[in-house]
TIVOSE-647308 format. One record per atom (N, C-alpha, C): x, y, z; residue in three letters; atom name. Coordinates in steps of 0.2 Angstrom, whole numbers, plus 5000, padded with zeros to 4 digits. Layout:
BEGIN
     x     y     z  palum  mimar
     X     Y     Z    Ala     CA
...
END
This chain:
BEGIN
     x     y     z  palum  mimar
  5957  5305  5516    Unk      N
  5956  5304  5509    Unk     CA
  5954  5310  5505    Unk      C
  5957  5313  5498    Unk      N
  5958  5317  5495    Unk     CA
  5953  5315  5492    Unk      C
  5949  5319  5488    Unk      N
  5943  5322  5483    Unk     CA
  5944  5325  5480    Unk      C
  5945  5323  5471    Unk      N
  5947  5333  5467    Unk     CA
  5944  5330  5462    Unk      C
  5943  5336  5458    Unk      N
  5937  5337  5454    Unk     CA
  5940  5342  5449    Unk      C
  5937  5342  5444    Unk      N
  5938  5349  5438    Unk     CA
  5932  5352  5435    Unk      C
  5933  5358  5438    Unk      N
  5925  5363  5437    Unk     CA
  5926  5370  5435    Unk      C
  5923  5368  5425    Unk      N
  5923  5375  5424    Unk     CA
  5917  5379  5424    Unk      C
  5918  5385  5426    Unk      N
  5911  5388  5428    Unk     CA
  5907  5390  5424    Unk      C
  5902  5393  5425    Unk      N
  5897  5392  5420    Unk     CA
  5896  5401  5419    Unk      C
  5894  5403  5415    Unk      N
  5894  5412  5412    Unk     CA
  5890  5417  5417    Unk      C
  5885  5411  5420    Unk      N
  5881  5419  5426    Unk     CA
  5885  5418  5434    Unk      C
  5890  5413  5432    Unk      N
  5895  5413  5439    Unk     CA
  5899  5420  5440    Unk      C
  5901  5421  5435    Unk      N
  5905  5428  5434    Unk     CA
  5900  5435  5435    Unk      C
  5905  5437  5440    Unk      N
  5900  5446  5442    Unk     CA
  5902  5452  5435    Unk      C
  5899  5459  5438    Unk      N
  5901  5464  5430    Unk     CA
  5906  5464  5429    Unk      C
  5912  5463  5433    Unk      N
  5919  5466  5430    Unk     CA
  5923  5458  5428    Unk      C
  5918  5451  5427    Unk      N
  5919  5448  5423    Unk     CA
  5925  5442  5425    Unk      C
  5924  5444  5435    Unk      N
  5927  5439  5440    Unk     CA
  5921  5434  5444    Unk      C
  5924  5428  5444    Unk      N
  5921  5424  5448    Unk     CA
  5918  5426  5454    Unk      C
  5912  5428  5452    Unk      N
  5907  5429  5459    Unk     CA
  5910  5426  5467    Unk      C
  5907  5430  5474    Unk      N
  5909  5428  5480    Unk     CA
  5902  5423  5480    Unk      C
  5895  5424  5478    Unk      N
  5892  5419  5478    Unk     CA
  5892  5413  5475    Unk      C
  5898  5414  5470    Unk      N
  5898  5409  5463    Unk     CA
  5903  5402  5467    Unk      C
  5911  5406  5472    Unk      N
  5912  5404  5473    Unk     CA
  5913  5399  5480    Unk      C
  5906  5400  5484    Unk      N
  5902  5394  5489    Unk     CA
  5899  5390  5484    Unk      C
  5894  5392  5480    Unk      N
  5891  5386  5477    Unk     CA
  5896  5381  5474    Unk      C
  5901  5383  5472    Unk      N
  5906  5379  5469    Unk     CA
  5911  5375  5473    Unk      C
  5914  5378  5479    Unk      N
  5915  5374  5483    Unk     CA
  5911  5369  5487    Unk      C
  5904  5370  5490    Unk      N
  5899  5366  5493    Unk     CA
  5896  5360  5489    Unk      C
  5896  5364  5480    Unk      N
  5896  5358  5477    Unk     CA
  5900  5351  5477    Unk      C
  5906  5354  5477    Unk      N
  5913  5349  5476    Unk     CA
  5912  5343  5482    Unk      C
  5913  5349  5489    Unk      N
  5911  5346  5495    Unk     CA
  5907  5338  5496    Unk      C
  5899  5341  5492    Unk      N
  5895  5337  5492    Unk     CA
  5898  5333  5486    Unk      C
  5899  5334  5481    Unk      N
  5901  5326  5478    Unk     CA
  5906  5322  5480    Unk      C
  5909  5324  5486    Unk      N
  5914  5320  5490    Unk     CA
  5909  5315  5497    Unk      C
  5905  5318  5498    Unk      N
  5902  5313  5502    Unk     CA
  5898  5310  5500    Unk      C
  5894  5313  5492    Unk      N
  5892  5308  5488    Unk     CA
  5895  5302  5486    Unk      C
  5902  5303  5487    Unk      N
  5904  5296  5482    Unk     CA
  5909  5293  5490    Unk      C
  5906  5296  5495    Unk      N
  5907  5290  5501    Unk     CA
  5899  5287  5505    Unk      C
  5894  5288  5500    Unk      N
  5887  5287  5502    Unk     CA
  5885  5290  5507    Unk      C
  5888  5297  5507    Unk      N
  5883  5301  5514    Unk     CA
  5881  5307  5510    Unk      C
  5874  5304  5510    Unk      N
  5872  5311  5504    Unk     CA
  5871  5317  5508    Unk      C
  5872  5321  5505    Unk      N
  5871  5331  5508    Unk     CA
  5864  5331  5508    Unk      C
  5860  5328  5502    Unk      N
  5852  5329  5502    Unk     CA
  5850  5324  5505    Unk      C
  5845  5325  5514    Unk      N
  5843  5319  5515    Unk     CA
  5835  5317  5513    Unk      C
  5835  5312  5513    Unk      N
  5830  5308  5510    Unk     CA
  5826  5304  5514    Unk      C
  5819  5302  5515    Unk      N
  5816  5298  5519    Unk     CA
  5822  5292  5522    Unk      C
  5826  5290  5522    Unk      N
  5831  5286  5527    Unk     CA
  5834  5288  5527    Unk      C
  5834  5293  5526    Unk      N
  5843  5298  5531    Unk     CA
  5840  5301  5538    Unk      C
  5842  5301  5545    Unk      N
  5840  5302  5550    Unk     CA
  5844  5308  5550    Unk      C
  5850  5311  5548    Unk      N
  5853  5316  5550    Unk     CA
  5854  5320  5543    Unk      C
  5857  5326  5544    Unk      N
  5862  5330  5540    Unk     CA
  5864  5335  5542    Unk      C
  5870  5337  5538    Unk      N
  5874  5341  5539    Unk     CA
  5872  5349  5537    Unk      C
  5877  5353  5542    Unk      N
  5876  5359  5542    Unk     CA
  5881  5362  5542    Unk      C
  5883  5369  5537    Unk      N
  5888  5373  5539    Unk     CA
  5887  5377  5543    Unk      C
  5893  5380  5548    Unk      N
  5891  5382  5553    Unk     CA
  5896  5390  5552    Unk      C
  5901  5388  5548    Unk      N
  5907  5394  5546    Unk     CA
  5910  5394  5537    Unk      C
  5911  5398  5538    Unk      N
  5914  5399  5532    Unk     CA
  5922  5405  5531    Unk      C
  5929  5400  5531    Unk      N
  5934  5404  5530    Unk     CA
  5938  5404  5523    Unk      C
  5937  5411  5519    Unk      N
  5940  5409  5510    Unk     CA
  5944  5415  5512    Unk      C
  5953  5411  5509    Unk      N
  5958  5415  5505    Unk     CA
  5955  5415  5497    Unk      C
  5957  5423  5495    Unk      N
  5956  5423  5489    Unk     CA
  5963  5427  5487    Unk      C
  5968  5422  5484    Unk      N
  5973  5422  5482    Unk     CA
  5973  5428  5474    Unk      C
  5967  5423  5471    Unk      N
  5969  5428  5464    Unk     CA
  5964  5428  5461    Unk      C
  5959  5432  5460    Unk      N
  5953  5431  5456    Unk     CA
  5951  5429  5452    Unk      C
  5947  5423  5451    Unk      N
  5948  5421  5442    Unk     CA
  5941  5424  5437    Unk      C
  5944  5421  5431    Unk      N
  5941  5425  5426    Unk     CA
  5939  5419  5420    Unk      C
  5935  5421  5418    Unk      N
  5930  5416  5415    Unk     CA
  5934  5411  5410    Unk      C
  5939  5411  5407    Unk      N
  5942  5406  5400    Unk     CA
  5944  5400  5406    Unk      C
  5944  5403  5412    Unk      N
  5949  5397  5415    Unk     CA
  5944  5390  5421    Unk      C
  5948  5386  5419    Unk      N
  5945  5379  5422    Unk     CA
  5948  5378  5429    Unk      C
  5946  5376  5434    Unk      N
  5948  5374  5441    Unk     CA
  5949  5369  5443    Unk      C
  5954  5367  5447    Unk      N
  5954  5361  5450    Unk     CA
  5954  5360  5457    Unk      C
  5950  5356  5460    Unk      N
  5949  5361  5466    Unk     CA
  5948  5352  5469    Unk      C
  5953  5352  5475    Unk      N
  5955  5346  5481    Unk     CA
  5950  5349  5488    Unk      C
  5949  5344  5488    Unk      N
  5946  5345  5494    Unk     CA
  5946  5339  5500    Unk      C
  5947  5339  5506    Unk      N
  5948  5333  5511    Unk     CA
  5942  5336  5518    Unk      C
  5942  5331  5522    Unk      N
  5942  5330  5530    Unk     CA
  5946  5331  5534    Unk      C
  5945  5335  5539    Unk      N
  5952  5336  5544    Unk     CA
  5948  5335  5552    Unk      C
  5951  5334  5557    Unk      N
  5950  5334  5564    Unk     CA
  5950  5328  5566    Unk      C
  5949  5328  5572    Unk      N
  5948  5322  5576    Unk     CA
  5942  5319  5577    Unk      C
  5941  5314  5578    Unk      N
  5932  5310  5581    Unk     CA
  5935  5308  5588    Unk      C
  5931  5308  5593    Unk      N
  5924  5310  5591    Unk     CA
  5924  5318  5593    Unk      C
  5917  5321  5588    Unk      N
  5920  5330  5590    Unk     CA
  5912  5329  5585    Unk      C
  5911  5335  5588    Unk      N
  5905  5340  5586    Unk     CA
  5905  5344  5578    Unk      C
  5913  5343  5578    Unk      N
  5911  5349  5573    Unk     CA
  5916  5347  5571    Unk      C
  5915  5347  5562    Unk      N
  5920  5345  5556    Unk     CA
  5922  5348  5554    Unk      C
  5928  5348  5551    Unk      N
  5931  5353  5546    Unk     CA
  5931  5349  5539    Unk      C
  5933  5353  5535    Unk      N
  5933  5351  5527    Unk     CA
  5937  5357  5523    Unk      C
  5943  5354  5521    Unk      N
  5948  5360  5516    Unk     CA
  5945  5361  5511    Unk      C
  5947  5364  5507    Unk      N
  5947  5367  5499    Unk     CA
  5954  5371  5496    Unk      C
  5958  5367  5493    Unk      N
  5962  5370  5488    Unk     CA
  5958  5371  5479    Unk      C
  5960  5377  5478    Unk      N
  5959  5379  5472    Unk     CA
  5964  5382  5467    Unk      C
  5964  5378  5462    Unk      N
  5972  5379  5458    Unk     CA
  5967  5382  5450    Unk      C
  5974  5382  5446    Unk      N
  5972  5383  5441    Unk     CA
  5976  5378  5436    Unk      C
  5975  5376  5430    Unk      N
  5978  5372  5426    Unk     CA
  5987  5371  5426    Unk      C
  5990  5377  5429    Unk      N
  5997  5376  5431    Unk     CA
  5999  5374  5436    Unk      C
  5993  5374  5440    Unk      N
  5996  5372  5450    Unk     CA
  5996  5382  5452    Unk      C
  5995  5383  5449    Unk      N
  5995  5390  5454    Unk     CA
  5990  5392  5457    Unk      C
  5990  5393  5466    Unk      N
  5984  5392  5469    Unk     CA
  5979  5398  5467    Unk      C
  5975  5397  5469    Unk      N
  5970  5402  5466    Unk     CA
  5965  5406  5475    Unk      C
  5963  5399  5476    Unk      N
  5958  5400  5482    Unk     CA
  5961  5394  5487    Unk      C
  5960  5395  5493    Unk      N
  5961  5391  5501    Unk     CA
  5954  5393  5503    Unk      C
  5951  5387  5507    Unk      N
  5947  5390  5510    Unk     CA
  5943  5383  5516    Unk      C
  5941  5384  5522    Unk      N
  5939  5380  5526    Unk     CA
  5932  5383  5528    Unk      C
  5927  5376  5527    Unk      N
  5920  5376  5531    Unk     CA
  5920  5371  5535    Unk      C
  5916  5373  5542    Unk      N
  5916  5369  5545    Unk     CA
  5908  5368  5547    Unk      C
  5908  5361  5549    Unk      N
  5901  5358  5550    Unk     CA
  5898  5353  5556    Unk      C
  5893  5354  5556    Unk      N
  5891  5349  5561    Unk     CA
  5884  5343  5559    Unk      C
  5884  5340  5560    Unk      N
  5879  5335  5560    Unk     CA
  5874  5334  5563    Unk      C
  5867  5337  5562    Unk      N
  5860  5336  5563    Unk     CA
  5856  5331  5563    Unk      C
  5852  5329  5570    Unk      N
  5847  5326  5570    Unk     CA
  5841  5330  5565    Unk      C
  5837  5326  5561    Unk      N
  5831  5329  5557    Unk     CA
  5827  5331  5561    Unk      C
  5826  5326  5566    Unk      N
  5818  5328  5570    Unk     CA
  5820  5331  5576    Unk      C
  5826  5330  5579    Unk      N
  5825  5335  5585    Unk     CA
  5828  5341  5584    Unk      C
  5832  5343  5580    Unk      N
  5838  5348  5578    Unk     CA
  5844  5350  5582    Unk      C
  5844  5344  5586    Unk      N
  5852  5343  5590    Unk     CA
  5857  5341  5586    Unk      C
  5861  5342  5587    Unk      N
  5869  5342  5586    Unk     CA
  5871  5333  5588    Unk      C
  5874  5329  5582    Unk      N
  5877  5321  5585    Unk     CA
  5883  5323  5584    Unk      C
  5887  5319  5589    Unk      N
  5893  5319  5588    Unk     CA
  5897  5315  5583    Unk      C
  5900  5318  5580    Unk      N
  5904  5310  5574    Unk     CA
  5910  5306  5577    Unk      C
  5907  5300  5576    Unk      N
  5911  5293  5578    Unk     CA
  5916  5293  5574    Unk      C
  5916  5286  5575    Unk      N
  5921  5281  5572    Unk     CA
  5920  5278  5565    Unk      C
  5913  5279  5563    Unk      N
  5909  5277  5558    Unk     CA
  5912  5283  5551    Unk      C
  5912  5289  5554    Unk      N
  5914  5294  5552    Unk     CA
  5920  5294  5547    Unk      C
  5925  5291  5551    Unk      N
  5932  5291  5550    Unk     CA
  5932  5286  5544    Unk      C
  5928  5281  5544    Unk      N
  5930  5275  5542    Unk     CA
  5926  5279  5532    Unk      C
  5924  5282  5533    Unk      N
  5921  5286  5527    Unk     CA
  5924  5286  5524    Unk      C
  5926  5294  5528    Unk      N
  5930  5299  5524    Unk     CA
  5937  5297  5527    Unk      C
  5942  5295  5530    Unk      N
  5947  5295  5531    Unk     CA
  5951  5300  5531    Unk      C
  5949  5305  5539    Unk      N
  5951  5310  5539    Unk     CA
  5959  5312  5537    Unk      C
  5961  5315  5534    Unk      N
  5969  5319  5534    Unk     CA
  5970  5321  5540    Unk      C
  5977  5323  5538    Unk      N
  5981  5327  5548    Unk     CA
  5982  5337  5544    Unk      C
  5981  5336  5535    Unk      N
  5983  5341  5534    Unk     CA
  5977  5348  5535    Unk      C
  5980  5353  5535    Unk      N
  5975  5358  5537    Unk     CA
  5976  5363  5532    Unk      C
  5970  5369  5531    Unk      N
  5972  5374  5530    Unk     CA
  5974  5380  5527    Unk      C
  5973  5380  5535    Unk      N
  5978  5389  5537    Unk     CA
  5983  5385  5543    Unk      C
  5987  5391  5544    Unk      N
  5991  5388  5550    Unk     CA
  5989  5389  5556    Unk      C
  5985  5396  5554    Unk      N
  5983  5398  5562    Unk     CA
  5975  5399  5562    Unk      C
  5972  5398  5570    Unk      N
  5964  5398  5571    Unk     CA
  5964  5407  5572    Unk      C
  5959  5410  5569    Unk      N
  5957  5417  5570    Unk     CA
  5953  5417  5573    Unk      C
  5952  5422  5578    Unk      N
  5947  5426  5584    Unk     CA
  5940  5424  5580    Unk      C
  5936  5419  5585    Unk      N
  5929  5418  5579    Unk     CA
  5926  5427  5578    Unk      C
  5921  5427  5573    Unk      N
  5920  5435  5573    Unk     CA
  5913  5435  5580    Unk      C
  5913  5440  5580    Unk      N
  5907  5442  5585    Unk     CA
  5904  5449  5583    Unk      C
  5898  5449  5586    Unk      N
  5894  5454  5585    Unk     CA
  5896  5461  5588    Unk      C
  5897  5467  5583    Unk      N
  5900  5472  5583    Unk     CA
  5896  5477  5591    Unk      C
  5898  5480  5595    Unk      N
  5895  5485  5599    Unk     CA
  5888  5490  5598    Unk      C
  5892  5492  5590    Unk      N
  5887  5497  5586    Unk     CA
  5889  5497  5579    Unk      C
  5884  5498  5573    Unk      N
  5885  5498  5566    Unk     CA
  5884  5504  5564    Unk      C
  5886  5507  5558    Unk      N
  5885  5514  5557    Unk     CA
  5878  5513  5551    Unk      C
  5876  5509  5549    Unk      N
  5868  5510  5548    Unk     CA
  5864  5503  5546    Unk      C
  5859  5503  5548    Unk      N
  5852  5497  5549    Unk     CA
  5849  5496  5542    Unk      C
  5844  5492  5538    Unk      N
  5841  5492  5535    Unk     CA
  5836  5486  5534    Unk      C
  5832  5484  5533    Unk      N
  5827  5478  5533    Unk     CA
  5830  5477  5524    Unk      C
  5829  5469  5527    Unk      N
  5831  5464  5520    Unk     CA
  5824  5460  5518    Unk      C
  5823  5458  5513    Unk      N
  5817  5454  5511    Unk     CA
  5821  5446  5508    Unk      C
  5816  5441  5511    Unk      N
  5818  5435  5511    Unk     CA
  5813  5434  5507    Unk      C
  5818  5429  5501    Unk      N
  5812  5426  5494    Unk     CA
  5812  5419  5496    Unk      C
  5804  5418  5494    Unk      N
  5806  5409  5493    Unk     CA
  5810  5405  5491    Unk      C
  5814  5409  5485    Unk      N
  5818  5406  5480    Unk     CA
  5824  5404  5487    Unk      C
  5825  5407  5492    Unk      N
  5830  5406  5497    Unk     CA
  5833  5401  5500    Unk      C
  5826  5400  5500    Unk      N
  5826  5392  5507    Unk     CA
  5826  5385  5503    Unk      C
  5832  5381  5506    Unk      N
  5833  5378  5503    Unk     CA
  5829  5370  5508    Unk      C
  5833  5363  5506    Unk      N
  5830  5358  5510    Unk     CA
  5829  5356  5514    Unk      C
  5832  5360  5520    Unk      N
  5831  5360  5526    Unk     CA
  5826  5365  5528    Unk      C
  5823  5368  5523    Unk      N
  5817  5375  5525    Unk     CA
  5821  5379  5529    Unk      C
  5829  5380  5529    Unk      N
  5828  5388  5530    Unk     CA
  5833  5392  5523    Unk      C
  5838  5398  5525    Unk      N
  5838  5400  5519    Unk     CA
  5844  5398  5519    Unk      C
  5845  5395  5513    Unk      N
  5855  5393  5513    Unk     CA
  5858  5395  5514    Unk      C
  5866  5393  5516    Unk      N
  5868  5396  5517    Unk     CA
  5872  5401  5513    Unk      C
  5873  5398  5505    Unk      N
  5877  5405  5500    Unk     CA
  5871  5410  5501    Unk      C
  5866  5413  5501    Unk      N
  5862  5416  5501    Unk     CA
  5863  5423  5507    Unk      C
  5865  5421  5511    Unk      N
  5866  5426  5516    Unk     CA
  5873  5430  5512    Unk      C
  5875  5430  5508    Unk      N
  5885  5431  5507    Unk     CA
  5881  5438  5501    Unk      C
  5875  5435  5499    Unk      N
  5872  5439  5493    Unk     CA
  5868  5446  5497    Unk      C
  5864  5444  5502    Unk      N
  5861  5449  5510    Unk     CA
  5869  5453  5510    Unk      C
  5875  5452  5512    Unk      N
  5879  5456  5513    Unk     CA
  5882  5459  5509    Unk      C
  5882  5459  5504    Unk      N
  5885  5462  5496    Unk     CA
  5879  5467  5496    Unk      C
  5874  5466  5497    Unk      N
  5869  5473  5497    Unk     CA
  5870  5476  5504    Unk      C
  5871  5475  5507    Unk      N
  5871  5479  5512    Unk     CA
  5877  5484  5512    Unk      C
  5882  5484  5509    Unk      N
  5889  5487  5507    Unk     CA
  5888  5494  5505    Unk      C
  5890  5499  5505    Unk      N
  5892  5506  5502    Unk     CA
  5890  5506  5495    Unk      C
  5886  5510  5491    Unk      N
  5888  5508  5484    Unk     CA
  5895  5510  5482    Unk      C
  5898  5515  5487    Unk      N
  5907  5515  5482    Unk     CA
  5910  5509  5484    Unk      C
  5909  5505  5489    Unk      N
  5913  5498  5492    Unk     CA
  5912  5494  5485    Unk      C
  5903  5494  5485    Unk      N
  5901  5488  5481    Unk     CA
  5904  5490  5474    Unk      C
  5904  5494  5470    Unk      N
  5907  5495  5465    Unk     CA
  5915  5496  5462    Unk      C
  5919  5495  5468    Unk      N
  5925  5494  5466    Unk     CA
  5928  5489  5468    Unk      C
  5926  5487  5477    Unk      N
  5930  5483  5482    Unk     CA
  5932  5476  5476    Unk      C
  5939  5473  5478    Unk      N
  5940  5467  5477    Unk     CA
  5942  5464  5483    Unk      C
  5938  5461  5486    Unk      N
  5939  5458  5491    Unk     CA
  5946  5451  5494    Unk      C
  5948  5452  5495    Unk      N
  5952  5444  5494    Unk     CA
  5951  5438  5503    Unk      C
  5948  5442  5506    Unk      N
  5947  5435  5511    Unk     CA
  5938  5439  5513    Unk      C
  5936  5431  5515    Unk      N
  5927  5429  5517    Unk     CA
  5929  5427  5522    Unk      C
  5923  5430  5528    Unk      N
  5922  5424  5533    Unk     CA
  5915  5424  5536    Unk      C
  5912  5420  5538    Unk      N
  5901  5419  5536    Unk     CA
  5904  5414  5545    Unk      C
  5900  5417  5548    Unk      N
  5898  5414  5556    Unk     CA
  5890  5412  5553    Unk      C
  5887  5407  5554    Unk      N
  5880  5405  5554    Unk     CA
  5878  5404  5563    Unk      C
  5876  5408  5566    Unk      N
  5871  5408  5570    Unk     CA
  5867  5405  5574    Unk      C
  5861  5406  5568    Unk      N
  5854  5405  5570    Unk     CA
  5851  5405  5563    Unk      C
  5849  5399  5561    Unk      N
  5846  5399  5552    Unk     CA
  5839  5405  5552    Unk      C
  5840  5409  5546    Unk      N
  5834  5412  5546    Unk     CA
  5829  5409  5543    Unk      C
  5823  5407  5543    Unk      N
  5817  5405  5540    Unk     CA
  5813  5412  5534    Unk      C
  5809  5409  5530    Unk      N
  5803  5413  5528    Unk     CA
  5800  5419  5531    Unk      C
  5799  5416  5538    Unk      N
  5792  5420  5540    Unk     CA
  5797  5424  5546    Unk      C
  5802  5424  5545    Unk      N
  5807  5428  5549    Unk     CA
  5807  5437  5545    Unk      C
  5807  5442  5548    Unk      N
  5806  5449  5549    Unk     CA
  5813  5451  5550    Unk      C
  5819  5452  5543    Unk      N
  5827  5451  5545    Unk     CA
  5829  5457  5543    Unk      C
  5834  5461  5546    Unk      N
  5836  5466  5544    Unk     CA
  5845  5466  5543    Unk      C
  5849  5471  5540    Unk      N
  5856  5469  5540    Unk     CA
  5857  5475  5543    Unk      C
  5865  5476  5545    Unk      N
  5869  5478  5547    Unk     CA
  5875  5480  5547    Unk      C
  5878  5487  5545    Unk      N
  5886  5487  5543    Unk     CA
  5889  5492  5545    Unk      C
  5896  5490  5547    Unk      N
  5902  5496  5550    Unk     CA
  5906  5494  5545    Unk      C
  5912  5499  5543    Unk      N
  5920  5497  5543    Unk     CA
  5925  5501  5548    Unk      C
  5927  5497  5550    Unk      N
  5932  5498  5552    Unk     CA
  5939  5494  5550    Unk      C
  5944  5500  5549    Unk      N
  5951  5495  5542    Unk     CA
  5953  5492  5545    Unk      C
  5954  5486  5540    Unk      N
  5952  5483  5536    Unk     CA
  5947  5482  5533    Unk      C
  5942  5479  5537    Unk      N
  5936  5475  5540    Unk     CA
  5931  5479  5538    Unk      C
  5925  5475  5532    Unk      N
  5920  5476  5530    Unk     CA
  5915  5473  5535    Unk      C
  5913  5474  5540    Unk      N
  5906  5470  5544    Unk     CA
  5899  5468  5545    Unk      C
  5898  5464  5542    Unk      N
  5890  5464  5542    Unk     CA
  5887  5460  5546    Unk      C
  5881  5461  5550    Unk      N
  5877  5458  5555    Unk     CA
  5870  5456  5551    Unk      C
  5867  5452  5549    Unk      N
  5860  5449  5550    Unk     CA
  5857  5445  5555    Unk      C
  5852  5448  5556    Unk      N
  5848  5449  5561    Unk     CA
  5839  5447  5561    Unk      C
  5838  5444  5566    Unk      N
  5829  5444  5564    Unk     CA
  5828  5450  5571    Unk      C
  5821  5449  5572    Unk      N
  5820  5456  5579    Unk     CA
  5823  5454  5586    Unk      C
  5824  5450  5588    Unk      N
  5824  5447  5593    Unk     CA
  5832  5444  5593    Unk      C
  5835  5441  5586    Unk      N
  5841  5438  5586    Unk     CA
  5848  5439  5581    Unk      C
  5854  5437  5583    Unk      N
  5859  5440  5578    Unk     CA
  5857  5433  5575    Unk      C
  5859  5433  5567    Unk      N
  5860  5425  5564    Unk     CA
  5864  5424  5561    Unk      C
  5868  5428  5556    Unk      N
  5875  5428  5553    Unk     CA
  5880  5435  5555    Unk      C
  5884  5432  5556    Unk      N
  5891  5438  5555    Unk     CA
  5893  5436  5549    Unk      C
  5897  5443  5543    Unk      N
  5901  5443  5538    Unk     CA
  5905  5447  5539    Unk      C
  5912  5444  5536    Unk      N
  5917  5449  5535    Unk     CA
  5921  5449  5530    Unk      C
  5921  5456  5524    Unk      N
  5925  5458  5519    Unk     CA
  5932  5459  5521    Unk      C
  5937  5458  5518    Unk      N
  5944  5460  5519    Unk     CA
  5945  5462  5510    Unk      C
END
């Protein structure tokens, strides 16, 4: 079953050169996401009788064409895979008022016990929801990323309150924001990026002591977050 929406974005979504944020455009996708399991009664925010919730576990975005503030979005979204299986997929096409695509992008998810924080498998219950699609994507699965050998420099990050979201740790658009600091100032000031990819790990917490990490090697923008003891996100700029 498809889910689409129209969403125009709002003025602090746009960075200084007056294009849709890489931050701006997780929360827009995640948002749409969630209004699609809202309107199949599986809320993203759980609440005293919700036993489980969902987590992203990845994050894959084509950025076809950067957009700019005058324009409205229209942005599909579905369920894809088989049940029963651990881990869910979810597309995102992103057009603009003519059908010309704008953004493609796949997160994938799994579903959390609250109190033990195990992983449940999705049934049959699942399908009957959302009514999975057969359509996908991309065509082809990429090398998941992994952690680089060695980075060409280190630095300690400071985790806000403002970060941590329902589940007490820090959400996930929040780390995409960690990598964009961590970047060159000449990358950060010119680079137009056109593909994301966000490995989630290990969630960071508040009281967690984190540091970032970055190489390039061409193409490839690389960033590792880290606490002292653990990797917890991979990033990669294209």
């Amino acid at each position: 079953m498809y889910y689409q929406e129209v969403v125009k974005p709002r003025t602090s979504d746009f960075d200084k050169d007056g294009k849709l944020s890489y931050e701006a455009i997780l929360h827009i996708l995640e948002n749409v996401g969630g209004h699609h399991s809202e309107a199949v009664n599986d809320s993203i925010v759980p609440d005293d009788t919700f036993k489980s919730t969902w987590i992203i576990i990845s994050w894959r975005i084509q950025i076809i064409r950067r957009i700019k503030s005058s324009e409205t979005l229209n942005i599909k979204t579905w369920v894809f895979g088989k049940v029963p299986s651990i881990v869910t997929y979810r597309g995102f096409i992103v057009t603009d008022n003519k059908g010309n695509e704008l953004i493609r992008a796949q997160a994938d998810l799994c579903l959390v016990d609250i109190k033990t924080g195990k992983l449940i498998k999705v049934g049959n219950d699942f399908s009957a929801q959302y009514i999975p699609e057969d359509e996908t994507v991309f065509p082809e699965t990429l090398p998941r990323l992994r952690r680089k050998k060695q980075y060409s420099y280190k630095r300690e990050m400071v985790i806000r309150r403002c970060d941590e979201d329902f589940n007490h740790h820090i959400h996930n658009t929040r780390y995409i924001e960690y990598a964009l600091d961590m970047l060159p100032d000449n990358i950060y000031e010119t680079a137009d990026f056109h593909s994301l990819r966000i490995t989630y790990i290990k969630a960071l917490k508040l009281s967690d002591h984190a540091y970032g990490e970055y190489i390039f090697e061409a193409p490839k923008h690389s960033i590792a977050i880290s606490t002292d003891t653990e990797t917890c996100t991979l990033i990669e700029f294209i």
